[in-house]
Structure formats: C-alpha cells, structure tokens
C-alpha positions in Angstrom: 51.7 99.1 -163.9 50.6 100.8 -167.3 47.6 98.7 -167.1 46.9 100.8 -163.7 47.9 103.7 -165.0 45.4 103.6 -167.7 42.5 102.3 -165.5 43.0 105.3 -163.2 43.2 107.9 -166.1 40.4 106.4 -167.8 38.1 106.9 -164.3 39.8 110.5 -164.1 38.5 111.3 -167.3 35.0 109.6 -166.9 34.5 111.3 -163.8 35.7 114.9 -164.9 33.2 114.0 -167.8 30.1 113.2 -165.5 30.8 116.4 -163.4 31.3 118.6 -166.6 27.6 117.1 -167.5 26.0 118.2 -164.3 27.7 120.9 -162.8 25.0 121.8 -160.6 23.5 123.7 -163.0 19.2 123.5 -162.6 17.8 124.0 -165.7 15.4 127.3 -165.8 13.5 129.9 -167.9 13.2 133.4 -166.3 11.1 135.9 -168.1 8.8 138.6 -167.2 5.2 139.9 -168.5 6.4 142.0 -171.6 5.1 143.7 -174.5 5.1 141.5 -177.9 3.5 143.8 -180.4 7.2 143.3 -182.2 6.5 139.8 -183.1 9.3 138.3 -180.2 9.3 137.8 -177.1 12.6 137.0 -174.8 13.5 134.8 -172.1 16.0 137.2 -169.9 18.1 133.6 -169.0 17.8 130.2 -169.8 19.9 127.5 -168.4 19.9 124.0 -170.0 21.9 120.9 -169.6 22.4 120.7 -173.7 21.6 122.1 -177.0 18.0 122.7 -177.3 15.0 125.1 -177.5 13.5 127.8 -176.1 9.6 127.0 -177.2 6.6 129.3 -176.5 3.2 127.5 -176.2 0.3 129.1 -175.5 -1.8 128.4 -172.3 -4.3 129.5 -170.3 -5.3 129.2 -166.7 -5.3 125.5 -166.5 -1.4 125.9 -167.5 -1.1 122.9 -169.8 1.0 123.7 -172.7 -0.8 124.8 -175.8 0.0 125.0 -179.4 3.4 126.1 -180.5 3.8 130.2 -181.3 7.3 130.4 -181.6 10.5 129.2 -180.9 14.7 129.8 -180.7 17.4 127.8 -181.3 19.7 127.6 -177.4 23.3 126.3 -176.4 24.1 124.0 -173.6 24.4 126.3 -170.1 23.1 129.6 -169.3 22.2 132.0 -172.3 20.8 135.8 -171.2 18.2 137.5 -173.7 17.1 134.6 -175.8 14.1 136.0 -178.0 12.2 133.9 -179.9 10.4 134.9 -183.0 6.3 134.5 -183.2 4.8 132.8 -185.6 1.1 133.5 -184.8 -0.6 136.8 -183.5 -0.5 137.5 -179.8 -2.8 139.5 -178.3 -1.9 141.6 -175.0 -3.6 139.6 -172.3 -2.3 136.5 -173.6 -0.8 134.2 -171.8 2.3 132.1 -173.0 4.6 129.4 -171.6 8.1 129.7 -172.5 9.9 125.9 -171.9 12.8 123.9 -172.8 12.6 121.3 -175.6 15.9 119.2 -176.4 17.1 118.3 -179.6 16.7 114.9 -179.2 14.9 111.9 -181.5 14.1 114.1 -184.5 14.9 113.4 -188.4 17.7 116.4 -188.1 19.8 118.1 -186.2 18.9 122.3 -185.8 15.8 121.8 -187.2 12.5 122.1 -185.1 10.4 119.2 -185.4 8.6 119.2 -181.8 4.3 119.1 -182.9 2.0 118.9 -179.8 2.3 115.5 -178.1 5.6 114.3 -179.9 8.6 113.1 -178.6 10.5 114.6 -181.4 12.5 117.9 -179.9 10.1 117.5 -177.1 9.8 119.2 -173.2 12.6 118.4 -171.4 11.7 116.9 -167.7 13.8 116.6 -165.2 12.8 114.9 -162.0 9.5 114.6 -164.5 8.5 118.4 -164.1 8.6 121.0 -167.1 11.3 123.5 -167.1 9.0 126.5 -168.0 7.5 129.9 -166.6 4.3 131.4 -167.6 4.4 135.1 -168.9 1.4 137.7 -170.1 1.6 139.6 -173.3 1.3 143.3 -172.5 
C-alpha cells in the first residue's frame, strides 16, 4: 500500500511539475517603433518559458537576424517594460529585431555569450520559428 501511495504522489508531483512548465504560456516579444536616441530600447512584454534574454539584432528587409546591438537579462514568464541597453549607434530609420535567447550551453550562468551563429545563449525556437518582432528606430 505505501508502495502505491508513493507511485501515485510521485505522478502527482511529475505531472503538477510538467503543467507548471507549460502553462499555456506562448512565448512573445511585443514592442512598438520607438525613439532610441537614449541608448535603450524596451520590449513593452516578454513572455518566456525560462530564464533568458531579450537580444536586439539588427535587420533589414530580408528579416534575418543581424549582428547583436544590445541585450537584457529576463525571468521565466511574462515580464512588462524590459529595456535593453545599446551597445552600438542606432540611427532613426533602423530597423531592429528584438528575440528571445535562452541561457542554455554557455561557459556561465548570467553572463551573455550568444555571438552570431552560436549555440551558446542562442534564439530560442519553438515549433522551430523565432520568438521575435521587428521594430524601427524613430
């Protein structure tokens, strides 16, 4: 009977654990077009299935991610008013991509390692699409 007992908590648990883990939640970036003459620019939410990174690439028409202009640290769920600090000049016109990296397969943990192309803090993909949107700097 414990034996039971145990078996059934244990799938309790496991199963509360898996549902905690994807609560419905679909990972997203929402920003708009917005004025970076400040040096940031801000994702209004972000929702992500773990600890990660907001990352702002630049792009262009073709939308392929670009180099790397900035990025913020982000916690597991929804987060409003992320803003991420530049590290290069944008111009107004510009065009960025704000995405979701994960923390995963780097050296260290809370440190940004991601370069273009690596798998190190890279794009998160689920169903094998980017979790991004595209802004213009005013």
């Amino acid at each position: 009977m414990k034996t039971l007992i145990s078996l059934t908590a244990v799938t309790i648990l496991a199963a509360g654990t898996a549902l905690a883990e994807n609560d419905g939640m679909t990972p997203m970036v929402k920003a708009s077009d917005q004025d970076v003459s400040n040096g940031i620019v801000s994702a209004e939410m972000i929702a992500a299935p773990k600890n990660g990174w907001l990352v702002v690439h630049r792009t262009d028409s073709e939308m392929k991610p670009g180099p790397v202009v900035g990025h913020a640290p982000i916690r597991e769920g929804e987060t409003m008013d992320v803003a991420a600090i530049l590290t290069e000049e944008v111009a107004s016109g510009d065009m960025l991509m704000l995405m979701i990296h994960s923390e995963d397969g780097g050296m260290e943990t809370g440190i940004f390692e991601y370069t273009l192309g690596a798998s190190e803090d890279g794009p998160i993909k689920p169903d094998g699409e980017l979790v991004m949107t595209v802004i213009t700097a005013e």
